[in-house]
C-alpha positions in Angstrom: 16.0 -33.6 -32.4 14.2 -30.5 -33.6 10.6 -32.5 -32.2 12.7 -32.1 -29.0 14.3 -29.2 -29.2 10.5 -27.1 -29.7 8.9 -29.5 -27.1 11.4 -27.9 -24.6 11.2 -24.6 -25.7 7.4 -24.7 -25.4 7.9 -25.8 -21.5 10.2 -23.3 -20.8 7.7 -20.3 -22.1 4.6 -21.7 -20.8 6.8 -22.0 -17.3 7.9 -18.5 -17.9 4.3 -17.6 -18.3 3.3 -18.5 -15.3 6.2 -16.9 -13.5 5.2 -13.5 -14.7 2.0 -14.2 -14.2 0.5 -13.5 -10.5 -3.0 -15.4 -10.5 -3.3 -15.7 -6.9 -6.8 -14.0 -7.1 -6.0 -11.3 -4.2 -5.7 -7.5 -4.2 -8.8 -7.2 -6.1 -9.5 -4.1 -4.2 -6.5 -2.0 -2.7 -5.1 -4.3 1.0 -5.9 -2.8 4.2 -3.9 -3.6 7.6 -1.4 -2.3 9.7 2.4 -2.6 8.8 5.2 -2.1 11.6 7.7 0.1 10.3 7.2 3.5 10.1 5.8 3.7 14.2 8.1 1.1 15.9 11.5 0.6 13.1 14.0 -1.8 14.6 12.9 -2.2 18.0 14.3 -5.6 19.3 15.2 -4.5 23.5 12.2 -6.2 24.6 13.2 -5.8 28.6 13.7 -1.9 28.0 9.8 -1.5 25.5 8.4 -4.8 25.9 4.8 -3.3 24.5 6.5 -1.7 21.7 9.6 -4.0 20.6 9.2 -6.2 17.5 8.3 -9.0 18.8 4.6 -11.6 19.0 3.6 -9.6 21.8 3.5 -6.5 19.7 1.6 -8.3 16.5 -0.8 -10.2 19.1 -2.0 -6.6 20.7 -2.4 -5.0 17.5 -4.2 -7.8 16.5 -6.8 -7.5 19.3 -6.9 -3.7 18.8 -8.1 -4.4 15.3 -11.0 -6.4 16.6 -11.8 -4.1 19.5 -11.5 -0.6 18.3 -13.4 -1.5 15.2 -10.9 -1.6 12.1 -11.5 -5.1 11.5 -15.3 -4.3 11.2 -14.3 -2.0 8.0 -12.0 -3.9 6.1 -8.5 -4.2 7.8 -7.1 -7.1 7.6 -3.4 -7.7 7.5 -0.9 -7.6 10.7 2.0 -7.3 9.1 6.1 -7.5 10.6 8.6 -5.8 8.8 12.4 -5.8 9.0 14.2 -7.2 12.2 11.8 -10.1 13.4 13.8 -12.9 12.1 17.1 -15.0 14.3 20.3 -14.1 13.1 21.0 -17.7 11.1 19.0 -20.0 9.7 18.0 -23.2 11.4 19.5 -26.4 10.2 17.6 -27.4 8.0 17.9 -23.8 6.0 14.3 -22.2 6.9 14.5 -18.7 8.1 13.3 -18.7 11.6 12.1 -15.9 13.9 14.0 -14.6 17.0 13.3 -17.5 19.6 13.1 -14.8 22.4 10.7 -11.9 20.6 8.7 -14.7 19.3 9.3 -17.6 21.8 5.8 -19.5 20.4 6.6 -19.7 17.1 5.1 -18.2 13.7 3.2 -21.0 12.6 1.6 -20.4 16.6 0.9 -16.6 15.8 -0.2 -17.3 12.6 -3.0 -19.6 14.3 -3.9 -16.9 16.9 -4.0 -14.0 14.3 -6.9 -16.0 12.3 -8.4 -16.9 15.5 -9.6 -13.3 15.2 -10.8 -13.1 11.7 -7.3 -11.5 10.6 -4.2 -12.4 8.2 -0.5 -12.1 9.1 2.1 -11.2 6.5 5.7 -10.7 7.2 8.9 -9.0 6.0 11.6 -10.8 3.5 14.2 -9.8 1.3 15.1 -10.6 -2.6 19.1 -10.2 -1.3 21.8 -11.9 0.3 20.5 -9.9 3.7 17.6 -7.9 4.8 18.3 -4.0 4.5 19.1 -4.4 8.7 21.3 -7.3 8.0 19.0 -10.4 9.0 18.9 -14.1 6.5 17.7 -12.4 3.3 16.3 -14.7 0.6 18.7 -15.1 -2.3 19.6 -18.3 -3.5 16.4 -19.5 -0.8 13.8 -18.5 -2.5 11.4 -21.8 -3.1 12.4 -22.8 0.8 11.3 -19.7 1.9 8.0 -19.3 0.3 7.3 -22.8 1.1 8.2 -22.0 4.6 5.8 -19.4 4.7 3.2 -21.4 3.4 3.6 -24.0 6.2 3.4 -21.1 8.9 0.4 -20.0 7.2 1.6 -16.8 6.0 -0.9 -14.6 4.1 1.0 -11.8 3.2 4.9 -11.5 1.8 6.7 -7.7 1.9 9.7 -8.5 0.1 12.5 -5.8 0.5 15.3 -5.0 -2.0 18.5 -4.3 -0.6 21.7 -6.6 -0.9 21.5 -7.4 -4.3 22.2 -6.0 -7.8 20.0 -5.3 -10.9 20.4 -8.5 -12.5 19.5 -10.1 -8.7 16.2 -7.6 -8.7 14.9 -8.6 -12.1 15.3 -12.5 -11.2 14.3 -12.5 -7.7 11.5 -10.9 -7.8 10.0 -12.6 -10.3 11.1 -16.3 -9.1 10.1 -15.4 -5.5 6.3 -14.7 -6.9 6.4 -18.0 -9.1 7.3 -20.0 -5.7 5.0 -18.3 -3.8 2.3 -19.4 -6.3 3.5 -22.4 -6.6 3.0 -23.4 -2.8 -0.9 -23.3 -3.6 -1.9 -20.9 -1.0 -2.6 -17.4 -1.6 -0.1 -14.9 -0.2 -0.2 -11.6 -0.9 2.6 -10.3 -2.8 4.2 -6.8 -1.8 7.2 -5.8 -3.6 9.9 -2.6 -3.5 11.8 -3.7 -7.0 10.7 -0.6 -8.5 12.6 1.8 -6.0 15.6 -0.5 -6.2 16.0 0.6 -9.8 15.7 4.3 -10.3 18.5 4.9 -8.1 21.1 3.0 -10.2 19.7 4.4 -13.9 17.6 2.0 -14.6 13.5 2.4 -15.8 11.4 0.0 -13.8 9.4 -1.9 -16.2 5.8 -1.1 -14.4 4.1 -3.9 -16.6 6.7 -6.8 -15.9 5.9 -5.5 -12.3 2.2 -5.5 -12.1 2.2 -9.3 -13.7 4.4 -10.1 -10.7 3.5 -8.5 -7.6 -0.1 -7.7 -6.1 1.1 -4.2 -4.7 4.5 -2.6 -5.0 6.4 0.8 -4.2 6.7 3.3 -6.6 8.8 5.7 -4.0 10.8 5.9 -1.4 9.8 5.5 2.6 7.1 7.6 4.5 8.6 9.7 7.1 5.7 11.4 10.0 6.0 14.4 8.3 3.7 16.2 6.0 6.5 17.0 3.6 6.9 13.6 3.1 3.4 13.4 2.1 4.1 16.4 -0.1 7.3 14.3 -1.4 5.0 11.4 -2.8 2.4 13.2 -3.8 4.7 14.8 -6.4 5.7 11.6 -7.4 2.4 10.4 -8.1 1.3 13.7 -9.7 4.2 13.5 -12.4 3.8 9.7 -12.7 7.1 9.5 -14.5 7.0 5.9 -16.4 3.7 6.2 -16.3 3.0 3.9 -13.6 -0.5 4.9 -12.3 -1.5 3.4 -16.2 -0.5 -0.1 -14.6 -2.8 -0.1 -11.2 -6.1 -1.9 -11.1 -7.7 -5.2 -9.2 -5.1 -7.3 -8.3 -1.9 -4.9 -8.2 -1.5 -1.2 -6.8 1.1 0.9 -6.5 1.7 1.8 -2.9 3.3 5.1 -1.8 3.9 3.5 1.5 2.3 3.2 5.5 -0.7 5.4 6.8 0.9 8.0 9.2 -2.3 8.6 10.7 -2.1 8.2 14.7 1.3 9.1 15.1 3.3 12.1 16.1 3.7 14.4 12.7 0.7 15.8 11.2 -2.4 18.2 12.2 -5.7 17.0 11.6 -5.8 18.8 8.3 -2.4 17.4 7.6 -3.6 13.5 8.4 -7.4 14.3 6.3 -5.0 15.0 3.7 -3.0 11.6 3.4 -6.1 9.4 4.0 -8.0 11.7 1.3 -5.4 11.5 -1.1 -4.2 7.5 -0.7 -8.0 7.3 -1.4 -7.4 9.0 -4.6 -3.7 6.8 -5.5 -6.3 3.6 -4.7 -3.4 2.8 -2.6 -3.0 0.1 0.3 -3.7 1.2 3.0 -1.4 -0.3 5.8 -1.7 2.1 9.0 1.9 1.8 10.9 0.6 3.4 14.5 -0.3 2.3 17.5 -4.1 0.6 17.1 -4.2 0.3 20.7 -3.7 3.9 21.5 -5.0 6.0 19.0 -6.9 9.2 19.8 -10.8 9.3 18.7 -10.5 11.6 15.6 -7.4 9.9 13.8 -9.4 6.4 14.5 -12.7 7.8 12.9 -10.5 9.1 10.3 -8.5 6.2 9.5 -12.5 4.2 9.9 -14.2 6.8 7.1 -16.8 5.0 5.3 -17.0 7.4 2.5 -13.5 8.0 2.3 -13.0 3.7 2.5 -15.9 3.8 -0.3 -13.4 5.4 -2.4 -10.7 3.6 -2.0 -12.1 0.7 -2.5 -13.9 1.0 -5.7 -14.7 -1.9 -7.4 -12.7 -0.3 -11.1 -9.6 0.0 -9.1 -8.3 3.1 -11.5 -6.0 5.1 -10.0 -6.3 9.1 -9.5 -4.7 11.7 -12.1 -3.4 15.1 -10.8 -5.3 17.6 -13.4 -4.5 20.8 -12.1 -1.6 22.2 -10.6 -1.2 25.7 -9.6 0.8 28.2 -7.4 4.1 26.0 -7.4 2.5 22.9 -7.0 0.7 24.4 -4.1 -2.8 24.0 -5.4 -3.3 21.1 -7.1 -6.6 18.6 -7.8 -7.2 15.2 -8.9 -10.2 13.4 -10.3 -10.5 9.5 -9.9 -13.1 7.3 -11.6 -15.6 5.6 -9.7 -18.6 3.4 -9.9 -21.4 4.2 -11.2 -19.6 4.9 -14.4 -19.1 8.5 -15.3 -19.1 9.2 -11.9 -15.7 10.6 -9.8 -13.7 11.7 -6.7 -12.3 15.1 -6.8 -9.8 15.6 -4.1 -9.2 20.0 -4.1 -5.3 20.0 -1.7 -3.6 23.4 -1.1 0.1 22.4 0.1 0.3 26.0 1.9 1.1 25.8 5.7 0.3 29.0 6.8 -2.3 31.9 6.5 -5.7 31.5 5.3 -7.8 29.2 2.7 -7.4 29.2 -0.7 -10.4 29.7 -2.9 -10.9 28.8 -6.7 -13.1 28.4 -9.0 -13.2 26.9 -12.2 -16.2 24.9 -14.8 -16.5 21.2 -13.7 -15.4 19.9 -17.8 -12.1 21.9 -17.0 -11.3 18.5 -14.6 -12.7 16.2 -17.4 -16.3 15.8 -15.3 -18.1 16.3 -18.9 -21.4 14.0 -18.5 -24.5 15.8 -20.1 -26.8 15.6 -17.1 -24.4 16.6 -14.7 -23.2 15.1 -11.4 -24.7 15.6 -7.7 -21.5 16.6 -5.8 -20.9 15.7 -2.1 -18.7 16.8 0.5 -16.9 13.6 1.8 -15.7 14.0 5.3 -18.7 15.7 6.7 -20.9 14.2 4.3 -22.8 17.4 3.2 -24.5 17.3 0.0 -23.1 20.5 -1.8 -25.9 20.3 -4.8 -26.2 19.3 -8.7 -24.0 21.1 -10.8 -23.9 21.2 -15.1 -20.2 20.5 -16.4 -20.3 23.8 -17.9 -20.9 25.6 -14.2 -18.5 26.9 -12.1 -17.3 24.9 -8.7 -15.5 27.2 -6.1 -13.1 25.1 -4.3 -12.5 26.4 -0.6 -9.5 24.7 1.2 -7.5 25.0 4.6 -3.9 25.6 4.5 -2.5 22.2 4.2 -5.7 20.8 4.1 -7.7 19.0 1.4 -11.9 19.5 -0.1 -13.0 15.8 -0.8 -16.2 15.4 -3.3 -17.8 12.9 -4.7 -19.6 13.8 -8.0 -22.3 11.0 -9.0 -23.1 11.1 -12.3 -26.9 12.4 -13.2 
């Protein structure tokens, strides 16, 4: 009876093992697409906003805009559907389905014509009893679902957290990414248990996390608003929990959908979200309007030197280092390849009057190498000069704006 007994107890870890443990080989570096959310919500009147209600036809033009206007070309990837796509019931066999008349040819179809173009489609589930805007969630579903997925040929999975309690968080989660796993194709794992947990008391457990899900929200939703930017920003700047220690190839943190393109922010205000998710080595999941985008916030959101950055190979995660004026001024430093090299990112917060200007020795950010570092503008690519650690830097930035550098290691 004991022989048995430990023979069944070594099963159940080694099982346990693999739940917690992602291995699907994605997310090496930080995902890149577009997400639907933030731009067009809940949309489903399809006869009133046919171009913008969620629906195929929506994720099939912003599908082609990838390929035409270029993103495709510098790394996005995903086409991603969030809340509101699926039919009201399931069908009756128990698979989720979508809504038969906002996506009349099917998923597995959609799924067929967004790799037709070199893309991946991911789509929106919940770990509850309902999505957060009241569609099938996945509770008590969860190996159906992710095998339904599969079948579609689903590349990506944002799985929500509402409808559900603490207990229902910690074993969802977890038992969804073991499923999803188990289906043998690789689906990209995107998870919102953390933000489901601070609000009732409890301290996410970022490790437990980051062996379960490839990227996952530390905060709450984006809004087109350059507070909102300022909101998360803090967040990630006090990194309470210590949650930027987790981040690195194969699971971010994600402080939520690129703004850029929409309605809210000045072009300092957008430089400074796509310099700073650069710096989080955060997703980067633009929710705008691909097919009507003006010039600048296209180039923007199309940076090579800014992409360069988020996309380093190390996959470490930016520190805030100094914070000044009431949080006004702050800067962060992020390591890059080659080693010893870094990002600098200089923000003032400030939305009114004139730039800022400070200066301070390079080691007083931690940039300490011997023979220096040859320091770069980003944006505008302008090669500032080489600089010893012990030498001053003046830092000159735009009311709610942001100085981007690049210090390469001598």
């Amino acid at each position: 009876m004991k022989l048995i007994f430990c023979i069944f107890l070594i099963l159940c870890c080694d099982q346990l093992k693999f739940v917690l443990g992602l291995n699907n080989g994605l997310a090496r570096t930080p995902p890149m697409g577009w997400l639907s959310w933030e731009r067009f919500g809940c949309e489903q009147d399809c006869d009133v906003d046919p171009d913008n209600c969620i629906g195929e036809r929506l994720l099939r033009r912003m599908a082609d805009a990838m390929v035409s206007e270029g993103f495709r070309d510098v790394g996005y990837e995903y086409i991603t559907v969030d809340d509101c796509w699926l039919a009201s019931q399931r069908d009756s066999r128990g698979r989720v389905q979508p809504d038969a008349v906002r996506f009349p040819s099917g998923m597995k179809n959609l799924s067929d014509y967004i790799h037709s173009k070199g893309l991946k489609l991911g789509v929106y589930a919940d770990v509850g009893r309902h999505t957060c805007a009241g569609f099938p969630g996945s509770q008590g579903y969860y190996e159906l679902d992710a095998q339904t997925f599969a079948d579609w040929g689903i590349d990506m999975v944002k799985f929500d957290g509402c409808n559900t309690d603490v207990a229902g968080l910690n074993y969802g989660y977890p038992t969804m990414g073991y499923y999803l796993n188990r289906t043998g194709r690789p689906i990209l794992y995107s998870c919102e248990w953390p933000i489901y947990l601070r609000p009732v008391g409890v301290k996410p457990n970022y490790t437990a996390v980051a062996e379960t899900c490839n990227i996952f929200r530390v905060y709450g939703d984006i809004y087109d608003s350059f507070q909102s930017i300022r909101s998360i920003t803090g967040w990630y700047g006090d990194n309470e929990g210590d949650f930027a220690s987790v981040a690195g190839p194969g699971n971010f943190n994600d402080p939520d959908e690129l703004v850029i393109g929409d309605f809210g922010l000045s072009r300092d205000e957008e430089r400074v979200q796509m310099g700073l998710w650069a710096m989080f080595a955060a997703p980067l999941l633009v929710s705008a309007d691909l097919a009507n985008m003006n010039s600048a916030s296209k180039a923007l959101l199309q940076h090579r030197g800014v992409l360069s950055i988020n996309q380093d190979p190390l996959g470490i995660q930016g520190r805030r280092v100094i914070n000044l004026y009431n949080q006004n001024f702050q800067i962060w430093t992020r390591p890059i390849v080659p080693i010893g090299s870094h990002a600098v990112a200089a923000i003032y917060f400030v939305m009114h009057g004139y730039p800022v200007r400070v200066t301070m020795p390079l080691c007083d950010l931690g940039l300490n190498a011997t023979g220096g570092y040859n320091i770069t503008e980003v944006f505008d690519g302008k090669y500032i000069g080489a600089f010893k650690s012990h030498q001053n830097f003046t830092f000159v930035v735009n009311p709610s704006g942001i100085y981007l550098l690049k210090a390469m290691i001598l």
